[in-house]
VOPALO-982944 format. One line per field, with one value per residue (C-alpha): residue number from 1; x, y, z. Coordinates in steps of 0.5 Angstrom, whole numbers. Layout:
num = [NUM | ...] $
X = [X | ...] $
Y = [Y | ...] $
Z = [Z | ...] $
! end
This chain:
num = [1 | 2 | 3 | 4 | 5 | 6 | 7 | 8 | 9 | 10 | 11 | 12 | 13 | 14 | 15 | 16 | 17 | 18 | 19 | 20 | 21 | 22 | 23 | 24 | 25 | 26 | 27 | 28 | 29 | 30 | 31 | 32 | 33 | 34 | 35 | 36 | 37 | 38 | 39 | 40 | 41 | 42 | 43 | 44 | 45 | 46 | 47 | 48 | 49 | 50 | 51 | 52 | 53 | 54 | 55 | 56 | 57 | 58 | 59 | 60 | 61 | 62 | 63 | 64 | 65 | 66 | 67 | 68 | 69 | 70 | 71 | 72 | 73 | 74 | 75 | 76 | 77 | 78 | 79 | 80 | 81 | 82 | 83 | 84 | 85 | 86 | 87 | 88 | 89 | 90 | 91 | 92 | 93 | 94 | 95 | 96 | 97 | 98 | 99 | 100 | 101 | 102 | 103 | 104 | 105 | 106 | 107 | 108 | 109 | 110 | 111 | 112 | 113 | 114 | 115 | 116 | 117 | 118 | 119 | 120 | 121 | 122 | 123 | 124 | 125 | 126 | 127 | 128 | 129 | 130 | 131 | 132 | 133 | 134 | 135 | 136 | 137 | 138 | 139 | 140 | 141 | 142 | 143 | 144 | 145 | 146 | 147 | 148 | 149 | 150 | 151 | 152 | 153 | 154 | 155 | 156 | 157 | 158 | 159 | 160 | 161 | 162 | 163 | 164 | 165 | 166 | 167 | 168 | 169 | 170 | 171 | 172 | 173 | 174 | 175 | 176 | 177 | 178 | 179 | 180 | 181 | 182 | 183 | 184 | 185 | 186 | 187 | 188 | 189 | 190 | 191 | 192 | 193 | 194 | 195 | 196 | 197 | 198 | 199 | 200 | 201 | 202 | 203 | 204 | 205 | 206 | 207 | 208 | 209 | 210 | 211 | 212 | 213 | 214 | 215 | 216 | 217 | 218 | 219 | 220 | 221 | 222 | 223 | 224 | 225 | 226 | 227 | 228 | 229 | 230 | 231 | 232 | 233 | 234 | 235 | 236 | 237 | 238 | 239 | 240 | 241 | 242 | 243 | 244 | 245 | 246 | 247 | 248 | 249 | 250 | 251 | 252 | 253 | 254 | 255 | 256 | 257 | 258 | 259 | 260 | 261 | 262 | 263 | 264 | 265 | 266 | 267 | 268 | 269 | 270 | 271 | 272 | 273 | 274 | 275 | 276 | 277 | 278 | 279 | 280 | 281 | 282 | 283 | 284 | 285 | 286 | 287 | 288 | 289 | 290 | 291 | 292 | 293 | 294 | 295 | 296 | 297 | 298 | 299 | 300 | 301 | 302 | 303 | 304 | 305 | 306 | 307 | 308 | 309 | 310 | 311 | 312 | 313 | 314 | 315 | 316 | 317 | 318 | 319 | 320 | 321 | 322 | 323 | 324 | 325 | 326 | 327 | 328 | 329 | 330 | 331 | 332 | 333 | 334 | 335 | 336 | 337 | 338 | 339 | 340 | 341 | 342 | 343 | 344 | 345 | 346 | 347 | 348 | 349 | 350 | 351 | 352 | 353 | 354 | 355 | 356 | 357 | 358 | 359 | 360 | 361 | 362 | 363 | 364 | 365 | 366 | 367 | 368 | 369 | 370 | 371 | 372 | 373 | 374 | 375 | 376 | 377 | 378 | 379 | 380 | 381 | 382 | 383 | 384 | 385 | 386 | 387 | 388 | 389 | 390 | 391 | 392 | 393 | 394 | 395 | 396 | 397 | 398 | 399 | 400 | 401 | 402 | 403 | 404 | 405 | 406 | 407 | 408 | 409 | 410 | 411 | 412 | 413 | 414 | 415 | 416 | 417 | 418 | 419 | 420 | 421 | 422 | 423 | 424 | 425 | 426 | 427 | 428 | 429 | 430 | 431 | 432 | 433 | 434 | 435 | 436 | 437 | 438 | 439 | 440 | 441] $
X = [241 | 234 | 233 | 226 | 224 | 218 | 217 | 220 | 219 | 223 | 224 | 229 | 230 | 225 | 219 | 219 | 225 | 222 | 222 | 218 | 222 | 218 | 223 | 219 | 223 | 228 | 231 | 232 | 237 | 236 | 241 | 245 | 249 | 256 | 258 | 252 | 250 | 243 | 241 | 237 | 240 | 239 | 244 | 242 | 236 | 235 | 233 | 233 | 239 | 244 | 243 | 245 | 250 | 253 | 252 | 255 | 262 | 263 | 261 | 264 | 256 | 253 | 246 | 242 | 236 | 232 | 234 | 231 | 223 | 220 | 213 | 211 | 206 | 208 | 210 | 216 | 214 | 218 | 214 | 209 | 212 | 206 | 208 | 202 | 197 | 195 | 195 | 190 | 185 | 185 | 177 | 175 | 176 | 169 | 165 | 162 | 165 | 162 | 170 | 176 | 174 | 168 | 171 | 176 | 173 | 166 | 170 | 178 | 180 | 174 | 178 | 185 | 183 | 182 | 190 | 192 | 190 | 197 | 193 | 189 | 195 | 198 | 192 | 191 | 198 | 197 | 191 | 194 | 201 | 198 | 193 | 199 | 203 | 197 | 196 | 204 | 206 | 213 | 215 | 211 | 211 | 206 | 202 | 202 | 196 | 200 | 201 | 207 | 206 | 202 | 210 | 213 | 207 | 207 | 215 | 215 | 211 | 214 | 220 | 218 | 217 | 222 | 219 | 221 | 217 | 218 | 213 | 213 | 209 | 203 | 205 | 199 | 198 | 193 | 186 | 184 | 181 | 184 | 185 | 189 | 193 | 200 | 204 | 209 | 215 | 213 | 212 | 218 | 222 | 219 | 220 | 227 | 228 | 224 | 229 | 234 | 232 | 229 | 231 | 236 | 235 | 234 | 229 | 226 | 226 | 223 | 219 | 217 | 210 | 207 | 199 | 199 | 199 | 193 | 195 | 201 | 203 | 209 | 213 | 212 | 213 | 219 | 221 | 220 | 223 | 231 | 229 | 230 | 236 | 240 | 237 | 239 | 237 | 230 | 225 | 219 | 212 | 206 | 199 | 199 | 195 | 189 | 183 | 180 | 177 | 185 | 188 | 184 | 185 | 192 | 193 | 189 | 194 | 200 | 198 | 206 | 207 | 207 | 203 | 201 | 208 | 212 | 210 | 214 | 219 | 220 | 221 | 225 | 221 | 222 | 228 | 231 | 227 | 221 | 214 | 208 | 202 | 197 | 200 | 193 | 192 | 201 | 202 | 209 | 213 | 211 | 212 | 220 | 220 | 219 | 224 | 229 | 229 | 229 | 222 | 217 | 210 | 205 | 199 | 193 | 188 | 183 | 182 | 182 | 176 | 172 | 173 | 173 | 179 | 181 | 185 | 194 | 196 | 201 | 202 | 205 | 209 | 212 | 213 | 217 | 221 | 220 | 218 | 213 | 210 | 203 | 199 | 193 | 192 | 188 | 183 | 181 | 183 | 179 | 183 | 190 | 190 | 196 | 192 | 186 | 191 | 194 | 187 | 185 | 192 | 189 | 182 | 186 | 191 | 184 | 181 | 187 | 188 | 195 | 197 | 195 | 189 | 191 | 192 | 199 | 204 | 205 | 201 | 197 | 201 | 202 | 208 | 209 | 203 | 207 | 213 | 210 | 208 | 215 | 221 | 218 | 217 | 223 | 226 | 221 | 224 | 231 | 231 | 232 | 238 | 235 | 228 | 222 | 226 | 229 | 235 | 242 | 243 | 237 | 234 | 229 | 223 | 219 | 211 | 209 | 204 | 199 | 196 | 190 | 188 | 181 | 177 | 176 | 184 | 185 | 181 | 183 | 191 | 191 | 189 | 195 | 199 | 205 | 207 | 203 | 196 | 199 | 201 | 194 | 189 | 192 | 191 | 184 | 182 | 186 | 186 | 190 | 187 | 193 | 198 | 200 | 205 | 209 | 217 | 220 | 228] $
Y = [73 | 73 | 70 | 67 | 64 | 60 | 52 | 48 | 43 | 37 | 29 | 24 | 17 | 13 | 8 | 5 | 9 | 16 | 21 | 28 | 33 | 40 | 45 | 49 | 55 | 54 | 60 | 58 | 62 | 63 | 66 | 65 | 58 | 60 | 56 | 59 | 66 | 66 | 60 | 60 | 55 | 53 | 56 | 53 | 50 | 48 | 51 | 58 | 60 | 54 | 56 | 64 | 62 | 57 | 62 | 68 | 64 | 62 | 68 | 75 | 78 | 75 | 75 | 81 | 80 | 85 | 83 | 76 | 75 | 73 | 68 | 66 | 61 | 60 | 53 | 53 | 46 | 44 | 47 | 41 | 38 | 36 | 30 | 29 | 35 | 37 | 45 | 44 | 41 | 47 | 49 | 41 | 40 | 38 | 36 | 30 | 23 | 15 | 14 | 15 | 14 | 17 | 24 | 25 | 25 | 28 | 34 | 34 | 33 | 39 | 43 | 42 | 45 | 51 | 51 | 52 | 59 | 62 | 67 | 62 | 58 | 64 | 66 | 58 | 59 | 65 | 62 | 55 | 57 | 62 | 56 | 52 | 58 | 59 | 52 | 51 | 48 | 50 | 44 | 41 | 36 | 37 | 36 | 41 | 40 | 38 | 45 | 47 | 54 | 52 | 48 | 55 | 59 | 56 | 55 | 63 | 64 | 59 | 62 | 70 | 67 | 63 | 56 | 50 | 47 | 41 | 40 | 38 | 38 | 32 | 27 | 24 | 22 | 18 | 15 | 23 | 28 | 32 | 38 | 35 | 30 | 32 | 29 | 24 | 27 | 34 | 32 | 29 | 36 | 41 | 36 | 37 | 43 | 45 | 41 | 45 | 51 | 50 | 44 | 46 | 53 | 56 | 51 | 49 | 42 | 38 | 31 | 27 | 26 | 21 | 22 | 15 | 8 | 9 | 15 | 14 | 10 | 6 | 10 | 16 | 11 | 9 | 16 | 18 | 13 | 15 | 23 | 20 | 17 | 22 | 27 | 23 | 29 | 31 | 26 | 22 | 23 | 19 | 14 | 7 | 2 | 7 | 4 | -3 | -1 | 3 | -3 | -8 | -2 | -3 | -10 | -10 | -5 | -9 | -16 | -18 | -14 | -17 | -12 | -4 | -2 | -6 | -3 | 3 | -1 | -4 | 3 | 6 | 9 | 6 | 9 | 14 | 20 | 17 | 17 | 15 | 17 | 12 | 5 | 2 | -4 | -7 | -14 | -16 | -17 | -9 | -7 | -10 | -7 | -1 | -1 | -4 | 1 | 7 | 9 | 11 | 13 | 18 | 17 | 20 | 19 | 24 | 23 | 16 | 16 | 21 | 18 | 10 | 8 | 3 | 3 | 4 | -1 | 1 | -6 | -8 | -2 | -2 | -9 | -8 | -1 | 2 | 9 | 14 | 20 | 24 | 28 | 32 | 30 | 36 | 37 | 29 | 31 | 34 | 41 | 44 | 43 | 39 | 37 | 35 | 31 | 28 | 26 | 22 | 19 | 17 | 14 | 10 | 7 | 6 | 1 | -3 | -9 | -12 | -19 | -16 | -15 | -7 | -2 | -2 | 0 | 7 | 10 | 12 | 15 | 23 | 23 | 19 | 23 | 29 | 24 | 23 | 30 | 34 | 29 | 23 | 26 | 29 | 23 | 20 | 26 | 25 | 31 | 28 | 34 | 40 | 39 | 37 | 38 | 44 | 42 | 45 | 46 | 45 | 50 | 55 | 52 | 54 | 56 | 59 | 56 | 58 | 53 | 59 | 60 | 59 | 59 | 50 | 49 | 53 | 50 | 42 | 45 | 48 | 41 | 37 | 32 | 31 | 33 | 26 | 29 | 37 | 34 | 30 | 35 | 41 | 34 | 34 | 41 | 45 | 48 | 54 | 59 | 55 | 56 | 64 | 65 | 61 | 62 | 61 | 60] $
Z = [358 | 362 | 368 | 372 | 378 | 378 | 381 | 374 | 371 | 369 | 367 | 367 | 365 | 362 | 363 | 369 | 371 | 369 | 374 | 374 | 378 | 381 | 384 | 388 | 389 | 382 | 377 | 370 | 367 | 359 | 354 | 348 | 346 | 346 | 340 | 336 | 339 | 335 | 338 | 345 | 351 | 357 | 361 | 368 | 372 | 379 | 387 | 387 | 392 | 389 | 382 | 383 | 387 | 383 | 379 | 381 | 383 | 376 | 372 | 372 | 371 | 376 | 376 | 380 | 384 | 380 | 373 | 375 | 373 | 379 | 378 | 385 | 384 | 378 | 373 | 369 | 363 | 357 | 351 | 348 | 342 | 337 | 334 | 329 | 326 | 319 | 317 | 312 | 316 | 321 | 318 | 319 | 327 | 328 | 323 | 323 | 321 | 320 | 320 | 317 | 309 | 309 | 313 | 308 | 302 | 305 | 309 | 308 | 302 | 300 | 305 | 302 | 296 | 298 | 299 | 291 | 293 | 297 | 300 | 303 | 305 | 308 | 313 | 316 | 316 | 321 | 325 | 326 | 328 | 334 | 336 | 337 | 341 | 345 | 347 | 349 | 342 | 341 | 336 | 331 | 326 | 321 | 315 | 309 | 303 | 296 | 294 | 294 | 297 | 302 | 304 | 304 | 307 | 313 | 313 | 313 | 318 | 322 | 321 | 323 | 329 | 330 | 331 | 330 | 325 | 322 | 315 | 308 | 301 | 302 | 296 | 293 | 286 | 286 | 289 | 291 | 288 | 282 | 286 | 290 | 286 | 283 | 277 | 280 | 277 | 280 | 287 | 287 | 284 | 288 | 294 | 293 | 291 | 298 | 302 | 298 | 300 | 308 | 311 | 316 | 316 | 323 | 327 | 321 | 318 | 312 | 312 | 306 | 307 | 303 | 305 | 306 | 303 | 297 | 295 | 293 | 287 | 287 | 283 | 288 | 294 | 291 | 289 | 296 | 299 | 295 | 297 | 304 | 303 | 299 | 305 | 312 | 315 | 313 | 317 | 315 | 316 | 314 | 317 | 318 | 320 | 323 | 320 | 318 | 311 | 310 | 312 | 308 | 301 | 303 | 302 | 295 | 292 | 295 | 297 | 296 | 302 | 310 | 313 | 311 | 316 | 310 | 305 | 307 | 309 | 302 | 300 | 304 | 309 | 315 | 318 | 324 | 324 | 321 | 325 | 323 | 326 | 329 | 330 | 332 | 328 | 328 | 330 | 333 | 328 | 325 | 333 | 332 | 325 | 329 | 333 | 329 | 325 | 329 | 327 | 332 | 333 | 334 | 337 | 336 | 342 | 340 | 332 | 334 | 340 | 336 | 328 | 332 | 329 | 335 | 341 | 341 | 345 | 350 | 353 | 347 | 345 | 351 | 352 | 344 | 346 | 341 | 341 | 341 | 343 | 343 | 336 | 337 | 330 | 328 | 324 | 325 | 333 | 336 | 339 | 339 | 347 | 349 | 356 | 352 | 348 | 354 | 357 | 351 | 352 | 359 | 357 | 352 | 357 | 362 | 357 | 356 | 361 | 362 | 364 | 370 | 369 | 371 | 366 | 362 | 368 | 365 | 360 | 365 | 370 | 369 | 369 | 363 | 360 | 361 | 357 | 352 | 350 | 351 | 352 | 349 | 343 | 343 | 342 | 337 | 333 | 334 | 339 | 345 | 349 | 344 | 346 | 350 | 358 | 362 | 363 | 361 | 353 | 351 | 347 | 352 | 349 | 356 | 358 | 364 | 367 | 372 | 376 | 379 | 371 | 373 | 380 | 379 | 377 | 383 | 388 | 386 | 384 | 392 | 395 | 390 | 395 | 391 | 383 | 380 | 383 | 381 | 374 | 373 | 376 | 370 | 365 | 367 | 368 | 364 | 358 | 354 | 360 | 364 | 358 | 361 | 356 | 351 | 350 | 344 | 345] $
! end
């Protein structure tokens, strides 16, 4: 058991209703789970006097003053949940793009070759995971490349460091380079017998990954699509309605499909536990599909600004209640930071006018921006109560964050009236300096 008293961080309720409180002076208190004693919880959170007498009146070990890690000036916040990024892709950040298409066939599909070689997998494997914890990134959902052993490396790495990691063999049989093209059958087996042996086991979890729609044969979408159905549990991962050009390619393979989104809904694709990266170019029929079916989507605002790709619209997204939440879309994203992520989130929001003529209600708020990147996240996954908040039984996911991490940060921290300019000044100015350590439950 541990303890630290620091100011935290926590939300509660949604859209209009979502509130993010900061105790000033609060203690949290970590351990293990009493129904499974491997596991790191959330034992109790809130002001600091209230909790540890609460505290010491219901528990024969009370907790002494000097077992408790004091972090005066510090902020305790929910680990980040990255809802979208690529491993293979960790060589491709910054290169230069004329749009989607163009990006991966001149930059990322050279690098995802490279992955038929383990050791190769296994060292970006490394690299990505400690830029993920260096930045605050305590769950992710990510891409592997369509080699089998670049699943497993990163599995393994993730679970040394008891992460928890959601990945899954990248499905592509077709319309991409030989490197990377697999025999339908193949993909299809060795991304069951992957499930078999780590879906489940510690915080590891698998996501049938087709690419996206044009690399991915009928036979393979349908395969995946019976993957899913047999494996409730296992989640789904993919791209949807990013670019023109793609969406335009998608109707020509399948023009007896509605839209891009049905195509994976024609195939089973579309359910709980399903999310789908981008969600730029729906209409409101997908935008009801969405929410019909549980779905949720990740948005990408740093890959989308700088590959051009267009604009979420949240108006909409909130008008229709589906969920979603933030990815950094790494290599196509421009950086691991979760703040740089958030910040993007609010230039998206800024360009979009509401009925009002404002921008949506609350996208651009700090609070939501912060949402969408823990809790809101951890719902998009099917995670809400187990991840992505400081409360009670949730998994002790946390970062310190140290608000004086730099001479600006500080100067503009000290002067914040209340925690909406506190949370949008570390959104604005902050960086990995700020992220002074990451907990993993």
């Amino acid at each position: 058991m541990k303890a630290y008293r620091a100011s935290i961080l926590s939300f509660s309720g949604l859209g209009a209703e979502l509130e993010a409180h900061l105790e000033g002076d609060g203690l949290l208190v970590v351990g293990a789970d009493a129904h499974n004693p491997s596991r790191q919880v959330i034992l109790a959170a809130g002001d600091y006097n209230t909790t540890l007498s609460n505290w010491t009146r219901q528990h024969r070990e009370a907790l002494r003053v000097e077992d408790i890690e004091q972090l005066p000036g510090k902020i305790l916040a929910p680990g980040f949940v990255d809802l979208h990024v690529h491993y293979p892709q960790l060589d491709v950040i910054g290169s230069p793009a004329d749009g989607l298409l163009p990006w991966l066939e001149n930059y990322t599909f050279a690098q995802e070759m490279k992955f038929q070689d383990f050791n190769h997998a296994a060292s970006v494997a490394e690299l990505f995971l400690d830029e993920l914890t260096n930045n605050g990134v305590t769950t992710a959902l990510t891409f592997a490349s369509s080699h089998k052993h670049s699943v497993e490396a990163l599995f393994k790495a993730a679970q040394k460091r008891r992460l928890r990691l959601i990945t899954g063999l990248c499905l592509m049989d077709q319309h991409a380079p030989q490197g990377l093209q697999q025999q339908t059958d193949t993909s299809l087996d060795d991304s069951e017998a992957l499930i078999r042996h780590w879906h489940g086991v510690d915080r590891l979890g698998y996501a049938i990954t087709p690419r996206f729609v044009p690399t991915s044969s009928r036979a393979q979408l349908e395969g995946a699509g019976e993957l899913a159905k047999q494996h409730p549990s296992t989640w789904i991962q993919s791209h949807v309605s990013e670019n023109t050009d793609e969406i335009a390619w998608v109707q020509s393979l399948h023009p007896e499909s509605r839209s891009y989104l049905s195509v994976y809904d024609n195939f089973g694709l579309l359910r709980e536990r399903s999310v789908y990266a981008h969600c730029i170019y729906l209409d409101d029929e997908d935008r009801a599909l969405l929410r019909e079916r549980k779905a949720a989507a990740a948005l990408c605002p740093t890959s989308n600004l700088f590959l051009g790709s267009g604009h979420f619209d949240y108006d909409r997204a909130e008008r229709h209640g589906f969920m979603y939440g933030l990815g950094s879309d790494v290599g196509g994203g421009t950086s691991f930071s979760p703040f740089k992520t958030m910040l993007g989130a609010f230039y998206t929001a800024q360009q979009q006018n509401s009925p009002g003529g404002h921008p949506p209600q609350y996208a651009s708020k700090a609070q939501h921006l912060w949402w969408q990147h823990t809790a809101g996240a951890a719902q998009a996954l099917g995670l809400e109560g187990v991840i992505g908040n400081l409360k009670v039984g949730h998994e002790a996911d946390f970062l310190i964050l140290n608000p004086k991490a730099t001479p600006l940060l500080a100067r503009r921290t000290a002067q914040a009236q209340n925690t909406q300019e506190l949370l949008f000044s570390m959104i604005v100015l902050g960086d990995d300096r700020l992220v002074e350590r990451t907990v993993i439950s």
